[in-house]
C-alpha positions as a Markdown table, in Angstrom:
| # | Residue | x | y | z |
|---|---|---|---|---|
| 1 | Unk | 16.7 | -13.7 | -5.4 |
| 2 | Unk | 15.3 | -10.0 | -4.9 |
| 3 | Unk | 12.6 | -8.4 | -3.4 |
| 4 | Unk | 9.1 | -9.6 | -4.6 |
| 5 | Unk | 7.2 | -7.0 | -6.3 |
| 6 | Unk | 3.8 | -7.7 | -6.9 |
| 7 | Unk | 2.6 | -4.7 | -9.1 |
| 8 | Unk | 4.6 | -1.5 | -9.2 |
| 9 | Unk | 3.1 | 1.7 | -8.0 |
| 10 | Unk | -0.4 | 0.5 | -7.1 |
| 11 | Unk | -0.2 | -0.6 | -3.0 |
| 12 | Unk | -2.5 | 1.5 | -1.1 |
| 13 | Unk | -0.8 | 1.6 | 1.8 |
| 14 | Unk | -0.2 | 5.3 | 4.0 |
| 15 | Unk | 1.8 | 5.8 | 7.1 |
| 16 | Unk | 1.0 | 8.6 | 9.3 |
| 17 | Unk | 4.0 | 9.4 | 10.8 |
| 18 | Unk | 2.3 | 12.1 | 13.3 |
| 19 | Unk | 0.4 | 9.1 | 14.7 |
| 20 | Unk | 3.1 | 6.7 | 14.7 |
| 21 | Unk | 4.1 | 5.9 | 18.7 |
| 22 | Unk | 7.3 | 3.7 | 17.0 |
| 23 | Unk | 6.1 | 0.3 | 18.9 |
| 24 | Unk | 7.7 | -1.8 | 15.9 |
| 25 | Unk | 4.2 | -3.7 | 15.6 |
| 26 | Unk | 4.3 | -3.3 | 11.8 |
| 27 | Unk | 7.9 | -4.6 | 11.9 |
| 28 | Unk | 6.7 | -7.7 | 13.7 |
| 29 | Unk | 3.8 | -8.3 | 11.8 |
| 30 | Unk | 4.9 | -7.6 | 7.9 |
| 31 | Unk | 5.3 | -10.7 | 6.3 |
| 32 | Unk | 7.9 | -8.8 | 2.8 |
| 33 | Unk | 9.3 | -6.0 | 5.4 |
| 34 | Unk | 7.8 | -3.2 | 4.1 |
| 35 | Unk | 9.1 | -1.1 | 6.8 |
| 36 | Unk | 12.1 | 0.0 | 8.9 |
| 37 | Unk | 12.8 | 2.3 | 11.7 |
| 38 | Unk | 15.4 | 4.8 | 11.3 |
| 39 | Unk | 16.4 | 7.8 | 14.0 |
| 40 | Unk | 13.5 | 10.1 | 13.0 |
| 41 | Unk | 10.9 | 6.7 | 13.2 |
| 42 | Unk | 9.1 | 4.8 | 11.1 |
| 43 | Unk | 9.0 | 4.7 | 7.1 |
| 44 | Unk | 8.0 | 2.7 | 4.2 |
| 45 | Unk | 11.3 | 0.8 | 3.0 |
| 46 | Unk | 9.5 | -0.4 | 0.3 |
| 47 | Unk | 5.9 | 0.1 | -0.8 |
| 48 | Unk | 6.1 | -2.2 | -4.1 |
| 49 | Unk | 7.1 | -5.3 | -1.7 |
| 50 | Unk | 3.8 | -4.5 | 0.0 |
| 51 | Unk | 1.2 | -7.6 | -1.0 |
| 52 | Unk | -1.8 | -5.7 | 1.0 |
| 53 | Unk | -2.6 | -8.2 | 3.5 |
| 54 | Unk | -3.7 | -5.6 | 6.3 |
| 55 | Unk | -1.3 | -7.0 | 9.1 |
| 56 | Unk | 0.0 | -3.7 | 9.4 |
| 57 | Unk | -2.8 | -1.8 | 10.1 |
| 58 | Unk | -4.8 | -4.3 | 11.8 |
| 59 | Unk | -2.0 | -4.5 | 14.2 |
| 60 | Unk | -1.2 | -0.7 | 14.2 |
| 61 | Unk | -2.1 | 0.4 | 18.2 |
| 62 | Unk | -2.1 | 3.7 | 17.2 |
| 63 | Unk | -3.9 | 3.7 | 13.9 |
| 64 | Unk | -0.9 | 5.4 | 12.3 |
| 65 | Unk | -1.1 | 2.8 | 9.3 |
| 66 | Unk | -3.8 | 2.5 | 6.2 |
| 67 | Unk | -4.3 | 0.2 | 3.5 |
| 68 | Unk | -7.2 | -1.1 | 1.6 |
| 69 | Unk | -6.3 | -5.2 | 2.1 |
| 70 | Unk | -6.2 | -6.4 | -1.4 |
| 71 | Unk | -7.6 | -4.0 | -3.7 |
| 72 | Unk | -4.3 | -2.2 | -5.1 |
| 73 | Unk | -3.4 | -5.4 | -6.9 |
| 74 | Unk | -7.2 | -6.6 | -7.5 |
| 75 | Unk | -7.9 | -3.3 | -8.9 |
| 76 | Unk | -4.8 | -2.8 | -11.6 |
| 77 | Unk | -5.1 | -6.6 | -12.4 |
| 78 | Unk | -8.8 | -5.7 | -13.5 |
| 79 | Unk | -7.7 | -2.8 | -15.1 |
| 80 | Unk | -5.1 | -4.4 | -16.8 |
| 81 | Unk | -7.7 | -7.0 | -18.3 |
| 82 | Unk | -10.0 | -3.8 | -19.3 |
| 83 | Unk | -7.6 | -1.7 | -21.1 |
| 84 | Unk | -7.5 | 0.6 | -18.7 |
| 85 | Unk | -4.5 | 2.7 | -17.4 |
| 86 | Unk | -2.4 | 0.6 | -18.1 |
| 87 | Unk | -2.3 | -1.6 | -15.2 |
| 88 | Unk | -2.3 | 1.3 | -13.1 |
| 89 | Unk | -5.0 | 1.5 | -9.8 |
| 90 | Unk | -6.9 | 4.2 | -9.7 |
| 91 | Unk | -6.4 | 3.8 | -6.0 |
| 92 | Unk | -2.8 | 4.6 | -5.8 |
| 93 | Unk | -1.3 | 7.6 | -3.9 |
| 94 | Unk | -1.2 | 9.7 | -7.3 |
| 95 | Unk | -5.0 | 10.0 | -7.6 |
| 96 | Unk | -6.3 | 9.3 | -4.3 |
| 97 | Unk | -8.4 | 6.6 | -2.5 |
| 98 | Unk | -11.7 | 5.8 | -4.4 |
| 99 | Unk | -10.9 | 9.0 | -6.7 |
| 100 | Unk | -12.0 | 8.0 | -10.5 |
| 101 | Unk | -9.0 | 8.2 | -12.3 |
| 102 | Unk | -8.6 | 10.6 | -15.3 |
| 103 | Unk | -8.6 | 8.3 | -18.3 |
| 104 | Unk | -11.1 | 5.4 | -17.3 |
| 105 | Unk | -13.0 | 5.7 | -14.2 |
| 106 | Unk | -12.5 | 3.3 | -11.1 |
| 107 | Unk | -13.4 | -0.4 | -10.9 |
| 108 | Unk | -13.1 | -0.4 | -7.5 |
């Protein structure tokens, strides 16, 4: 069976790799392994696995890690419902955090 993917494109989760001390918290802690460490440090593996708990970031010692627990998926499910974007959050990296997206305005 594959990766779980719970809605494409819409996690709101951002790594600062300048803050990033390369502890492996996240590692621990990420419950669909979001992340890996490779020679330069930490990066997102995969971002559509990511179901928005907050484990990362909560756990994060160095506040390197950022996601809005929940609302990625909440937000395009609404969306979705409302005709809007077409399932898309207007949270996602393409338009920002809390930016009003272009074609609907933001739910959340």
């Amino acid at each position: 069976m594959g990766s779980m993917i719970y809605l494409k494109d819409v996690a709101t989760l951002a790594l600062d790799s300048q803050k990033c001390t390369g502890c492996g918290m996240c590692l621990d802690v990420c419950p669909h392994g979001v992340f890996k460490m490779n020679g330069q440090g930490l990066q997102i593996a995969d971002r559509n696995a990511c179901m928005e708990c907050g484990a990362c970031s909560r756990n994060c010692p160095a506040g390197a890690i950022s996601v809005q627990s929940g609302v990625g998926c909440a937000a395009a499910v609404i969306n979705s419902m409302l005709g809007r974007n077409g399932g898309e959050c207007c949270c996602g990296p393409q338009t920002g955090q809390n930016q009003t997206a272009k074609s609907g305005g933001c739910c959340c």
